[in-house]
matplotlib code that plots the C-alpha trace (Angstrom):
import matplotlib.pyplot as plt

x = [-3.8, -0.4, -0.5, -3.6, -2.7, 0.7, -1.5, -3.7, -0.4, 1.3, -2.1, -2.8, 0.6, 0.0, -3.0, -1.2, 1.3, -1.6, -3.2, 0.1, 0.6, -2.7, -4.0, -7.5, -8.3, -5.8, -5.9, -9.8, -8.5, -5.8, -8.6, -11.6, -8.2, -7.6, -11.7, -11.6, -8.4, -10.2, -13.0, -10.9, -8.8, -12.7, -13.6, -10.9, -10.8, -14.6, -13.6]
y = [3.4, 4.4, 2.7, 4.2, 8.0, 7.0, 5.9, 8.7, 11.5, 9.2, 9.4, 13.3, 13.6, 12.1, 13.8, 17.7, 16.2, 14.7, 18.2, 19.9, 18.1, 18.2, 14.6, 15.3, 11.3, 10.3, 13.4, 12.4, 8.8, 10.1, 11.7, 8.6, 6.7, 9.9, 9.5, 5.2, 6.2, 9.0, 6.3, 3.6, 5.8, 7.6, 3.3, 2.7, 5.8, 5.2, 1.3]
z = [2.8, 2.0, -1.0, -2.1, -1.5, -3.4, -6.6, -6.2, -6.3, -9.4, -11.0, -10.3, -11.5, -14.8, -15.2, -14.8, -18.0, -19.7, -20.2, -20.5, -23.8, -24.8, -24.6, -23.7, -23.8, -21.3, -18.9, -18.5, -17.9, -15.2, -13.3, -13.6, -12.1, -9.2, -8.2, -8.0, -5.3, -3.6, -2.9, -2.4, 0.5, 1.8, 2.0, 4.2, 6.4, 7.1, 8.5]

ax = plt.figure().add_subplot(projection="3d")
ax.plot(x, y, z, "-o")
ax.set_aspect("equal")
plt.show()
């Protein structure tokens, strides 16, 4: 769980510089990544 939740902040992270420089492509990549961690931690929270 730990694990996840720190790949989910590195990845929101990303994301906010992503769209600071204007790199629509990999911004929308940051958050398909975010979404597959917000499962991922809602997966193991529900077990």
């Amino acid at each position: 769980m730990k694990t996840f939740t720190q790949q989910y902040e590195i990845a929101k992270n990303n994301s906010i510089e992503f769209m600071k420089k204007g790199q629509i492509s990999a911004y929308l990549n940051s958050l398909v990544e975010m979404n597959k961690y917000k499962r991922l931690m809602v997966a193991v929270v529900s077990n």
